[in-house]
MIROFI-49341 format. One record per residue (C-alpha): residue in one letter; x, z, y. Coordinates in pm, 1 decimal. Each point is the difference from the previous one (the first is absolute). Layout:
BEGIN
code=A | X=X | Z=Z | Y=Y
...
***
This chain:
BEGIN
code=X | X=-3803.8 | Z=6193.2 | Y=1162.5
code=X | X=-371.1 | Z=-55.5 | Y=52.8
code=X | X=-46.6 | Z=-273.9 | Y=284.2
code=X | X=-184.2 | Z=-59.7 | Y=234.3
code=X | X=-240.9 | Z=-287.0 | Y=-131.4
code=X | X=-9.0 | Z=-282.9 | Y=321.0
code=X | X=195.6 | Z=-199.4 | Y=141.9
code=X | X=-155.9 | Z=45.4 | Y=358.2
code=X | X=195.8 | Z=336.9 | Y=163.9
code=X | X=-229.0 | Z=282.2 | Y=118.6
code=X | X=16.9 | Z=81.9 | Y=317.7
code=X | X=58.8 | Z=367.9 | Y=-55.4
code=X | X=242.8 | Z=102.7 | Y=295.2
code=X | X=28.7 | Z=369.1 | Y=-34.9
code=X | X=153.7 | Z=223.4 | Y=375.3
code=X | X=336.8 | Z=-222.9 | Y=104.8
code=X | X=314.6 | Z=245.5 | Y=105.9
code=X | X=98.5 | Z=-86.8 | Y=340.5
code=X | X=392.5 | Z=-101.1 | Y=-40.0
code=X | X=167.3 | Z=305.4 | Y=-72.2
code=X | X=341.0 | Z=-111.9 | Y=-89.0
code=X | X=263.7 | Z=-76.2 | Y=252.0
code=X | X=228.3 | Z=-241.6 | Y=8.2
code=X | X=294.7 | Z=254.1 | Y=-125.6
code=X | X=-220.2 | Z=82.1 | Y=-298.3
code=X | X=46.7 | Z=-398.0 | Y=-102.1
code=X | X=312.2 | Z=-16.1 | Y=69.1
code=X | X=56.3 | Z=335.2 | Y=-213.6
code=X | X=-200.0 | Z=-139.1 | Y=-311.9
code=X | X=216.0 | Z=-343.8 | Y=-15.9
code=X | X=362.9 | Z=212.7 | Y=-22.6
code=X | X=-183.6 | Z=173.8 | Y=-225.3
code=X | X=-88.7 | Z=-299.9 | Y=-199.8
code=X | X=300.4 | Z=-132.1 | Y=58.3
code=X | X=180.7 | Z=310.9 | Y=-163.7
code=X | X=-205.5 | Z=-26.1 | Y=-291.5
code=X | X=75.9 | Z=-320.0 | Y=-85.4
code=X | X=381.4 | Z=20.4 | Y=72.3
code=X | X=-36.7 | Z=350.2 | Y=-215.8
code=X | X=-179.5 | Z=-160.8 | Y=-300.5
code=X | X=55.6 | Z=-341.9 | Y=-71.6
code=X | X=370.7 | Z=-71.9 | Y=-1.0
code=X | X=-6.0 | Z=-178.5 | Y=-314.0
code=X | X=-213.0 | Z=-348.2 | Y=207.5
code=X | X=201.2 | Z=-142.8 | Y=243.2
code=X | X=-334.2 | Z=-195.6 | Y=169.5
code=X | X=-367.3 | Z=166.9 | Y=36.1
code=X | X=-207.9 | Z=-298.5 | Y=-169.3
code=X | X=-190.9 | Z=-225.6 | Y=226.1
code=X | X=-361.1 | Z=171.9 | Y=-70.0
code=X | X=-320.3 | Z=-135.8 | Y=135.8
code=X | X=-172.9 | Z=346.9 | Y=95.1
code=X | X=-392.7 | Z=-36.7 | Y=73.3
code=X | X=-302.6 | Z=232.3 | Y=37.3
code=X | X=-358.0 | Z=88.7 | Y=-155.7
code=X | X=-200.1 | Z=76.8 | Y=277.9
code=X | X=-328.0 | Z=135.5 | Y=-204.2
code=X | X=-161.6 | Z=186.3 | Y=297.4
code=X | X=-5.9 | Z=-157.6 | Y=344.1
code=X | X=387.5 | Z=-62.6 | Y=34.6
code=X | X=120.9 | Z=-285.6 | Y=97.7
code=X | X=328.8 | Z=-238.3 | Y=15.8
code=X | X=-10.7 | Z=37.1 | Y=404.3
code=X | X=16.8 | Z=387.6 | Y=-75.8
code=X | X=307.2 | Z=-47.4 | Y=-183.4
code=X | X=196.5 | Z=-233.1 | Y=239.1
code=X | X=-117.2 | Z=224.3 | Y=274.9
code=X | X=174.5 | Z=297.3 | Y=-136.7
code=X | X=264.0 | Z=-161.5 | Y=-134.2
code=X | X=108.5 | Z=-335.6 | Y=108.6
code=X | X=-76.6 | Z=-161.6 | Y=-297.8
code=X | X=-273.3 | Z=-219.3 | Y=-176.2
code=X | X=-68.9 | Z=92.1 | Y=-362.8
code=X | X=124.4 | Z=-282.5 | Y=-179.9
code=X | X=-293.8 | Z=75.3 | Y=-288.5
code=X | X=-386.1 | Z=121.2 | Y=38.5
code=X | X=-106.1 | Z=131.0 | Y=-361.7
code=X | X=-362.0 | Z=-71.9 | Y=-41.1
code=X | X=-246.3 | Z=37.5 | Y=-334.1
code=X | X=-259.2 | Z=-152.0 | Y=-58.9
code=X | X=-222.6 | Z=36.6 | Y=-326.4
code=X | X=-260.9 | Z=-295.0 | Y=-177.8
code=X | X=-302.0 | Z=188.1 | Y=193.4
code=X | X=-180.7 | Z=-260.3 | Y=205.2
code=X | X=17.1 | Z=193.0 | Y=300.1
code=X | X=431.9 | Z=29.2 | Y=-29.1
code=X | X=73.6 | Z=-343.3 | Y=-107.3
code=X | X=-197.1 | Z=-106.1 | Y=329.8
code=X | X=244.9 | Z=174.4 | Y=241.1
code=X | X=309.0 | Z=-106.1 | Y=-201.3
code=X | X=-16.1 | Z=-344.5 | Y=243.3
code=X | X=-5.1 | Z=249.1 | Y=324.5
code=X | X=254.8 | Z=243.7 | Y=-148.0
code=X | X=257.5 | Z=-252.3 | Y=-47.5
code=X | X=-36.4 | Z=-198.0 | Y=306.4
code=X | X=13.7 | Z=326.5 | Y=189.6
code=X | X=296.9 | Z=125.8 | Y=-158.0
code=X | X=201.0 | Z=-344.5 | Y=38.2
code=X | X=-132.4 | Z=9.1 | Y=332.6
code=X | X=168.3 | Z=301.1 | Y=87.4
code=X | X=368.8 | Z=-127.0 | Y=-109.7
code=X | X=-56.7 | Z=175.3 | Y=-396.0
code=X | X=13.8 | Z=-245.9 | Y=-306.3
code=X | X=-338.5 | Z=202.4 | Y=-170.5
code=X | X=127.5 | Z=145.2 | Y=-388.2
code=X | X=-409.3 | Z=-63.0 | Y=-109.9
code=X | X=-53.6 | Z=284.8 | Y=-285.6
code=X | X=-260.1 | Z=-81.8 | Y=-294.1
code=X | X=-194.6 | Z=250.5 | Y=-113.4
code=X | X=-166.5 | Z=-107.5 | Y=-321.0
code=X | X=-322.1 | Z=142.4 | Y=51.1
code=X | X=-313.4 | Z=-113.1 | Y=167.3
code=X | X=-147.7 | Z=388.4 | Y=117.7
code=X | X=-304.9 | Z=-83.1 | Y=-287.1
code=X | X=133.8 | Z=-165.6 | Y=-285.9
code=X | X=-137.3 | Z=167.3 | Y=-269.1
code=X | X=298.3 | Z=-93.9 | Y=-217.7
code=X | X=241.0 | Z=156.3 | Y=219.5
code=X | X=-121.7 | Z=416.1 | Y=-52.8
code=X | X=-29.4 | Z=181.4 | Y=256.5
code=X | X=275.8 | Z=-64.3 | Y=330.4
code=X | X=301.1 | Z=241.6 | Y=77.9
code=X | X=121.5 | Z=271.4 | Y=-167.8
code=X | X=82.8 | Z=39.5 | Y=-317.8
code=X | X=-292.4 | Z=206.2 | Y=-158.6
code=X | X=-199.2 | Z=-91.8 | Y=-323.3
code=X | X=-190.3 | Z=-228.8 | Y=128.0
code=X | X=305.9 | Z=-226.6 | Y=110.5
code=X | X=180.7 | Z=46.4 | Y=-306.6
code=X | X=-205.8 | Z=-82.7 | Y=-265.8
code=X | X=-250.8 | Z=-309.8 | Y=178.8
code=X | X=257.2 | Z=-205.1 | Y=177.7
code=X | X=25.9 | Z=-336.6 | Y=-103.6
code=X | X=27.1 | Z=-209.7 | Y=299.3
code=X | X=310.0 | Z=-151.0 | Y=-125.3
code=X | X=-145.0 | Z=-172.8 | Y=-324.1
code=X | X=-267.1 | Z=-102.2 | Y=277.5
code=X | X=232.0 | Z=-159.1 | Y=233.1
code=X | X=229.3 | Z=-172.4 | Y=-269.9
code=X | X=-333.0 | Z=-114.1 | Y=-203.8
code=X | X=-87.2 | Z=-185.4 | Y=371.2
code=X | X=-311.2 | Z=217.6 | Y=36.3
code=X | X=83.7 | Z=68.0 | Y=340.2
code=X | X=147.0 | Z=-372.0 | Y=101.2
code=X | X=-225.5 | Z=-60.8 | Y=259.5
code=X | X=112.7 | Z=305.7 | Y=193.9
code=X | X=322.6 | Z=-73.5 | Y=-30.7
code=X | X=-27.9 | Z=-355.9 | Y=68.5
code=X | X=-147.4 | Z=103.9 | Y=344.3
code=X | X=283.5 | Z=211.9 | Y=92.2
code=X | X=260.0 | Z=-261.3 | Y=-155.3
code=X | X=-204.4 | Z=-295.8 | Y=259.2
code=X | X=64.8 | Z=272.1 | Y=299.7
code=X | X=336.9 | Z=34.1 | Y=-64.1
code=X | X=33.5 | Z=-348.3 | Y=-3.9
code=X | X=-135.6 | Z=-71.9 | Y=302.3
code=X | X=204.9 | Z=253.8 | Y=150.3
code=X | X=325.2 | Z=-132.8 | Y=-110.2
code=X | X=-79.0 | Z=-358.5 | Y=113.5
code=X | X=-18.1 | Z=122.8 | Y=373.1
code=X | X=-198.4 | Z=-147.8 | Y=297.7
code=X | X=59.6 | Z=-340.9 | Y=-124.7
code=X | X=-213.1 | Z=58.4 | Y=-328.6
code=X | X=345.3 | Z=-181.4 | Y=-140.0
code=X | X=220.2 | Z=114.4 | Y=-254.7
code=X | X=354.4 | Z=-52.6 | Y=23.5
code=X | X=43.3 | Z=-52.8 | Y=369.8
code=X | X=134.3 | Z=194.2 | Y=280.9
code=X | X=-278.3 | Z=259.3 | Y=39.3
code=X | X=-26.6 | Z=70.9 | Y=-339.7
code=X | X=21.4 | Z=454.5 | Y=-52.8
code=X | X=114.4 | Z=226.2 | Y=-254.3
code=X | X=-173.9 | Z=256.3 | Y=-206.7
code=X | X=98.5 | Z=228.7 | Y=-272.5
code=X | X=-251.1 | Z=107.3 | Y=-310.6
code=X | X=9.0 | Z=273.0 | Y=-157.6
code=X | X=-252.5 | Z=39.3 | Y=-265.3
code=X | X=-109.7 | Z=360.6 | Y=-176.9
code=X | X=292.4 | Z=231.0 | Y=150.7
code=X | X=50.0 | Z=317.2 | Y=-168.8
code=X | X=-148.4 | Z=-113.9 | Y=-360.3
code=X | X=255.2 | Z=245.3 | Y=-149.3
code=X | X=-174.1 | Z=263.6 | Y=114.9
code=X | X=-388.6 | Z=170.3 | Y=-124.4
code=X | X=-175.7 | Z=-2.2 | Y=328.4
code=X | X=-107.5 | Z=-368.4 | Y=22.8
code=X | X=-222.2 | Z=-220.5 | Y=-167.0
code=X | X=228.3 | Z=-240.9 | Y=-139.2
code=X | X=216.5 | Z=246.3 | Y=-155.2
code=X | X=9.3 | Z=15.7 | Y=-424.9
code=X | X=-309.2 | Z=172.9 | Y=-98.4
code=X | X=-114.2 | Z=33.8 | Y=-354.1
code=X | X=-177.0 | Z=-381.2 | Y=53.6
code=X | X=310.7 | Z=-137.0 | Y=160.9
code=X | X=374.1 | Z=-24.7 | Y=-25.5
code=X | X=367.7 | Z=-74.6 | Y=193.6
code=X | X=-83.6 | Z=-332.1 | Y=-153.0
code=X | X=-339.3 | Z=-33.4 | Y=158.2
code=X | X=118.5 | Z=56.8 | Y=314.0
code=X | X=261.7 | Z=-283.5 | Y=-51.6
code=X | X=-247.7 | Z=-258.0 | Y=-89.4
code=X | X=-188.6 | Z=145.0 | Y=340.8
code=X | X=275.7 | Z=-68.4 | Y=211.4
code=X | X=114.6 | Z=-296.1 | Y=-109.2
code=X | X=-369.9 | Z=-141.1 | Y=-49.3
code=X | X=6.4 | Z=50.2 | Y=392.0
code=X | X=294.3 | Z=-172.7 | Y=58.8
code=X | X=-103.2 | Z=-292.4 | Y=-153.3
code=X | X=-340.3 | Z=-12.9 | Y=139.1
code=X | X=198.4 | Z=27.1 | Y=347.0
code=X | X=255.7 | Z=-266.0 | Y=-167.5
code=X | X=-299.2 | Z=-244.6 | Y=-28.2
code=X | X=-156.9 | Z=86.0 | Y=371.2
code=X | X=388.0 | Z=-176.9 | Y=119.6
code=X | X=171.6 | Z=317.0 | Y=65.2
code=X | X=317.0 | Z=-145.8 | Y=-196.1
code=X | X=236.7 | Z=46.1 | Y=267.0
code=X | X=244.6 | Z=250.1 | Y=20.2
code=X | X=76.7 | Z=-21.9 | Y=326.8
code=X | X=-322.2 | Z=123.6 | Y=79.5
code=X | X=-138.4 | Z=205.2 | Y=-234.5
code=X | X=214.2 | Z=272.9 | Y=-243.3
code=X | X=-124.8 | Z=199.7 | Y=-259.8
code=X | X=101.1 | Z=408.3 | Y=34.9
code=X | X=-50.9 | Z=209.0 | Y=-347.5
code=X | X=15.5 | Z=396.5 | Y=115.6
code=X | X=-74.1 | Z=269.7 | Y=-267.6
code=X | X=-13.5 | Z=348.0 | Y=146.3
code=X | X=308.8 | Z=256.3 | Y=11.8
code=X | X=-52.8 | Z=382.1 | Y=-130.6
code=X | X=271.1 | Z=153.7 | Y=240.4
code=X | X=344.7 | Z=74.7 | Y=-244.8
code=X | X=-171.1 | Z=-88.6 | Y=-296.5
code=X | X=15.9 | Z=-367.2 | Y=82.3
code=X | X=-290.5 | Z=-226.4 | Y=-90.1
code=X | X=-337.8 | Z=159.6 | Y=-72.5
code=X | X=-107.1 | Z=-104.9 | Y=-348.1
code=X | X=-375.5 | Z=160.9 | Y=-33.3
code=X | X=-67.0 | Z=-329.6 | Y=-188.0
code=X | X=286.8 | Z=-58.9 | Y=-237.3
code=X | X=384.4 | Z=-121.8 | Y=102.1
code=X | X=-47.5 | Z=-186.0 | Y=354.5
code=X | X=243.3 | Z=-301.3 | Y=-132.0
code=X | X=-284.1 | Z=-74.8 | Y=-184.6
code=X | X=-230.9 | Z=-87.0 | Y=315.7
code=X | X=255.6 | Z=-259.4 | Y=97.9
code=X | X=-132.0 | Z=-340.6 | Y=69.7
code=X | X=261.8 | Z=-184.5 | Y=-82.7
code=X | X=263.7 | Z=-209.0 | Y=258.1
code=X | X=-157.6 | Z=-304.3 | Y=49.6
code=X | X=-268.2 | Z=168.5 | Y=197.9
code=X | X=123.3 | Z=296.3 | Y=122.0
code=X | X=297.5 | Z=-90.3 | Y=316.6
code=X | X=53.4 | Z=382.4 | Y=97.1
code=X | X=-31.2 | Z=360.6 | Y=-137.4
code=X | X=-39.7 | Z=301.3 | Y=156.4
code=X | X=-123.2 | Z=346.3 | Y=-47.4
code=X | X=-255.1 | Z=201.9 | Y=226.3
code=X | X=140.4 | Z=356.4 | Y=48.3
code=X | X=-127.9 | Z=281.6 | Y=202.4
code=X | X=123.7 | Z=382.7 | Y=62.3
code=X | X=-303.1 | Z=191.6 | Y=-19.2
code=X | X=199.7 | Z=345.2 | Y=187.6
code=X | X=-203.0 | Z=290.8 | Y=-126.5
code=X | X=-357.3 | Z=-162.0 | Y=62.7
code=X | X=-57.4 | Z=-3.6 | Y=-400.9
code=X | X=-11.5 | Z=297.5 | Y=-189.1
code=X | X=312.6 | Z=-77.4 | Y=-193.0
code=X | X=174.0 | Z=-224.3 | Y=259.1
code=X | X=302.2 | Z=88.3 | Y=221.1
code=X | X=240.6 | Z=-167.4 | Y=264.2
code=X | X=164.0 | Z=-327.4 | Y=-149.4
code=X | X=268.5 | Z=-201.1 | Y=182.5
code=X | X=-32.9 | Z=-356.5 | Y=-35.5
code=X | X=282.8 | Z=-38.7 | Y=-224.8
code=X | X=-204.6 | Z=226.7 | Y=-288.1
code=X | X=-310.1 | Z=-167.1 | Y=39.1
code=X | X=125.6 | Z=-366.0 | Y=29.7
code=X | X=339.5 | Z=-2.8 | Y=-204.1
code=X | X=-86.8 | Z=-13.9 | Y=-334.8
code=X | X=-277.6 | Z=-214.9 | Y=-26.0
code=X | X=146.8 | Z=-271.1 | Y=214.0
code=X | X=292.8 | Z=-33.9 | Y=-244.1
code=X | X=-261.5 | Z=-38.2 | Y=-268.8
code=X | X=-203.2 | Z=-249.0 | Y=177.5
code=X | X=294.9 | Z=-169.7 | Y=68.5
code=X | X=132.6 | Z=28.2 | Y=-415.1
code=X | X=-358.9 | Z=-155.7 | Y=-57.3
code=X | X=25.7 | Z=-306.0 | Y=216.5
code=X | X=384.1 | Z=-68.9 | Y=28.1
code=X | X=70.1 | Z=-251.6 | Y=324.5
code=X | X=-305.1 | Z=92.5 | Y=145.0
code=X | X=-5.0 | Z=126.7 | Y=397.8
code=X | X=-114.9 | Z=407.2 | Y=58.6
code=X | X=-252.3 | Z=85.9 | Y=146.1
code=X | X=-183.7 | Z=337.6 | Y=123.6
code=X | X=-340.7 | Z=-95.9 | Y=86.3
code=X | X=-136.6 | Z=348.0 | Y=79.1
code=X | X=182.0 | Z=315.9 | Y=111.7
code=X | X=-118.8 | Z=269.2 | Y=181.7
code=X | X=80.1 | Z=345.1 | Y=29.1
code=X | X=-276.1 | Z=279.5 | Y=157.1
code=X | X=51.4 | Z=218.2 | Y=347.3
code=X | X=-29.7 | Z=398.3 | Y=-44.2
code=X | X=105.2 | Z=24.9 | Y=-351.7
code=X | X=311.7 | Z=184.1 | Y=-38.5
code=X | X=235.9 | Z=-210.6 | Y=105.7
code=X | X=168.2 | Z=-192.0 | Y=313.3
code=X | X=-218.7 | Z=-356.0 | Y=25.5
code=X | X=276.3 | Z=-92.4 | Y=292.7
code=X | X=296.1 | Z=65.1 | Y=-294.2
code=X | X=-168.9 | Z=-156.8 | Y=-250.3
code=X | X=-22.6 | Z=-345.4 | Y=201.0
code=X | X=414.3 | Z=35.0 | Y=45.4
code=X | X=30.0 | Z=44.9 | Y=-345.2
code=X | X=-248.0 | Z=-246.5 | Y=-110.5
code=X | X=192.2 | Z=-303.6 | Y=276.2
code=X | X=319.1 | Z=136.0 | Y=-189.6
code=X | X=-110.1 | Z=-19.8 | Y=-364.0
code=X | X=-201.3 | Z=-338.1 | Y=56.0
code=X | X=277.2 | Z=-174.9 | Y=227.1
code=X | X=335.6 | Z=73.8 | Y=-282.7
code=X | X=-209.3 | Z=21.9 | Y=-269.2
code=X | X=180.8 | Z=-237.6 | Y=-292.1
code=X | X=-116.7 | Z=-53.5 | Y=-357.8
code=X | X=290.2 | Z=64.5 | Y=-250.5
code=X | X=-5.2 | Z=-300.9 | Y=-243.8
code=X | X=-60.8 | Z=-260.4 | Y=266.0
code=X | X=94.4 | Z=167.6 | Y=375.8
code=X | X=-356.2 | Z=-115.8 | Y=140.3
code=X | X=-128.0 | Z=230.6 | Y=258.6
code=X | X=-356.5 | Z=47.0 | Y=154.0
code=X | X=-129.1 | Z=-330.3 | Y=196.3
code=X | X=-363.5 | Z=166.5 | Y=122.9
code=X | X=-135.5 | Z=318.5 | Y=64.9
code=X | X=-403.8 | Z=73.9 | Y=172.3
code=X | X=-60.6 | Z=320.3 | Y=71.6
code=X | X=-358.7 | Z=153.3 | Y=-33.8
code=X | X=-114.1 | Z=44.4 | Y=339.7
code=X | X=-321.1 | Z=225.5 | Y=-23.2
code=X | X=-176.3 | Z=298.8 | Y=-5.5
code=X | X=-259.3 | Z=27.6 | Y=-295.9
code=X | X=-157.5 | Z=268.3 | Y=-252.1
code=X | X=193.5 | Z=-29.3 | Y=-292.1
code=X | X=-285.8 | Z=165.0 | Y=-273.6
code=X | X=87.3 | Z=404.9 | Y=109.8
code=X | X=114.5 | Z=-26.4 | Y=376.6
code=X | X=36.5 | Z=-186.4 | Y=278.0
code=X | X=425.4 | Z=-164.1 | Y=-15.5
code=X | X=101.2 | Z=-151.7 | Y=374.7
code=X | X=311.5 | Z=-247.3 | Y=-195.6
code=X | X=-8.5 | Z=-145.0 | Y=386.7
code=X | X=327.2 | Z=-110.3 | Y=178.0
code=X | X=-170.6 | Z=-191.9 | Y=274.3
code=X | X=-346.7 | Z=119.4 | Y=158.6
code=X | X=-43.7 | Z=-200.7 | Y=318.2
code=X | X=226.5 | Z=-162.1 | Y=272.0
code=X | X=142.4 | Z=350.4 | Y=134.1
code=X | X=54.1 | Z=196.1 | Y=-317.4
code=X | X=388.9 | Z=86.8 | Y=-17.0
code=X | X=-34.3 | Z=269.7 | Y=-269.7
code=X | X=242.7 | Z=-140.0 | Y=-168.0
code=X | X=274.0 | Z=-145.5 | Y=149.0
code=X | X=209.4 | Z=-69.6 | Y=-308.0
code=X | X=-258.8 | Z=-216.7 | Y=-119.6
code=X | X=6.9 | Z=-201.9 | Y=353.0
code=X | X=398.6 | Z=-1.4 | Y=-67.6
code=X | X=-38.1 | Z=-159.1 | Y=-335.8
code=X | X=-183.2 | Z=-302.1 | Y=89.6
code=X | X=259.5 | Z=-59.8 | Y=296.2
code=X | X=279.3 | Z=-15.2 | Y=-267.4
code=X | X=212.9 | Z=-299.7 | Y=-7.4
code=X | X=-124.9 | Z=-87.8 | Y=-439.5
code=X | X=-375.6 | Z=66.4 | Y=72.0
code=X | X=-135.0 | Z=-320.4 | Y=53.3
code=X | X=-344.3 | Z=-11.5 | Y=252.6
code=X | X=-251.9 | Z=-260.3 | Y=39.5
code=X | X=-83.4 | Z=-257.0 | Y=242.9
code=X | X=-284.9 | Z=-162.1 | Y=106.0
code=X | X=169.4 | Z=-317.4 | Y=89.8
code=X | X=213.0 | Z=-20.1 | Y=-313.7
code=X | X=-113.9 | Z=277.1 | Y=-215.1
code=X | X=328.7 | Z=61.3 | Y=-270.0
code=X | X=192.0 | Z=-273.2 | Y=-136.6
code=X | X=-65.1 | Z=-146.1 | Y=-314.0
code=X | X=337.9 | Z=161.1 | Y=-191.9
code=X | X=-115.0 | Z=317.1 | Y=136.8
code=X | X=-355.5 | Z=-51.0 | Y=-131.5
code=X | X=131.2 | Z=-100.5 | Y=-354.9
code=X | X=238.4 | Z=315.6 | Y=-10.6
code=X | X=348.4 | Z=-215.8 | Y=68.8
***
């Protein structure tokens, strides 16, 4: 999905809905919920333990969330690209999201919105496809000095107030650099002038340049790899098999797949449940990186196309809760859900679950982050360190 490029949310606030939903209708959506999960998942004994956090792209915040349902977002999804003007908000980004009780999941887009190496940004036209070479750029240490800057932000960040590493005020963050490289749409994608293996030399290159700025401790920073789901057909492979894009297990610590149901806003797109668009391509991520923790980093799924948004969050608490892979039995530990309304290339998609502090459209949504496995933040405490590593 084409993203929007800052860190630094825009204040777009389009007409709130005065609360709407009574109490019954909450109560109604959690026996639903409830049903749906006693219906469909009698094969796990336990829902998993799931950190379940937010992406609030266009004026949402945390505070909405807990307003409208009880609970802090335990993650804030950010991205940030190599541009001057983004890797000069990451600092405020990730101090406002720990502020709010969310451990940040800091996205890197390998791109700097006018690197002439990189072709042109989004989509996955011509121009994309055949100049992109940012990832020979980044692993060749042509763009060092960017990343170094974002690495030294990051640091400071995890060292807390104190300025100290390794004492009691010390935060966490998770990086996730070039999301959705399986896919044709983004610049560090194979093109004819770069490969899966490109992209690997990319991604680790940053992890060693953030290595060398001290971020060496997993307790405070992990590493999430995320290649992008294509609905039943499991992992998208535009640019080759998706295995291929794999880091390798000494830098990656979880894997996870971003997977949205598009309804009928595409001209070739229908309904999905959760379960078809997530399934397969989380047991292939997980076949890629055995031991590894599951993630979903992005979900979403769009109001007013052709199917029931208030369903769809039952079904997707049910399918993400018992979800179990078969080799190994691990289940989802963290879910974010895309919290915005944007123009995705032909029309205007509201993915929103949460719009402001009064906005009980969906009450199943409000029920799932009240469940006893979904695990919130806190500003005092923020999650525990097992939690944060995916024990």
């Amino acid at each position: 999905m084409t993203r929007l490029p800052r860190l630094r949310h825009l204040l777009q606030r389009d007409g709130r809905r005065r609360r709407a939903r009574t109490a019954t209708a909450v109560t109604l959506a959690t026996a639903s919920l409830a049903a749906t999960v006693t219906a469909g998942t009698a094969s796990a004994a336990e829902p998993s333990q799931m950190l379940v956090g937010m992406f609030d792209g266009t004026g949402h915040t945390a505070a909405d969330t807990r307003a409208v349902s009880g609970t802090t977002p335990a993650t804030a999804l950010l991205f940030s690209n190599f541009s001057d003007r983004s890797i000069n908000d990451v600092p405020s980004a990730l101090s406002r999201a720990w502020n709010d009780g969310s451990v940040p999941v800091l996205t890197l887009e390998f791109d700097t919105d006018g690197n002439p190496n990189a072709g042109a940004r989004g989509g996955g036209g011509g121009a994309q496809r055949d100049s992109a070479a940012v990832d020979t750029a980044i692993a060749h240490g042509r763009m060092d000095a960017r990343i170094d800057r974002v690495a030294r932000s990051v640091s400071r960040f995890v060292a807390g107030d104190d300025g100290r590493p390794g004492t009691a005020d010390d935060r966490k963050v998770y990086i996730r650099p070039g999301h959705e490289m399986n896919g044709d749409w983004y610049r560090w994608s194979a093109t004819s002038r770069q490969s899966p293996a490109d992209y690997v030399d990319a991604y680790r290159h940053i992890h060693g340049r953030f290595d060398a700025a001290g971020l060496t401790s997993r307790n405070a920073v992990q590493y999430i790899w995320s290649p992008m789901a294509c609905g039943n057909q499991g992992l998208c492979s535009s640019g080759g098999n998706p295995a291929d894009y794999y880091p390798g297990g000494d830098v990656v610590d979880w894997v996870g797949v971003d997977a949205y149901n598009w309804g009928n806003t595409r001209s070739r797109s229908t309904w999905e449940s959760p379960e078809t668009i997530l399934r397969r391509s989380l047991d292939q991520v997980a076949d890629i990186a055995p031991g590894k923790p599951l993630s979903i980093p992005e979900t979403g799924t769009p109001s007013d196309a052709g199917g029931d948004k208030n369903q769809w969050f039952n079904d997707l608490y049910g399918f993400t809760s018992y979800y179990r892979h078969g080799s190994d039995g691990r289940g989802v530990k963290m879910m974010n859900y895309f919290n915005v309304a944007k123009n995705e290339g032909s029309r205007w998609i509201d993915w929103t679950a949460v719009r402001s502090s009064d906005d009980h459209r969906f009450p199943a949504f409000a029920s799932m982050m009240r469940r006893g496995n979904v695990v919130g933040g806190d500003t005092a405490r923020h999650v525990s360190t097992a939690a944060f590593r995916g024990r």
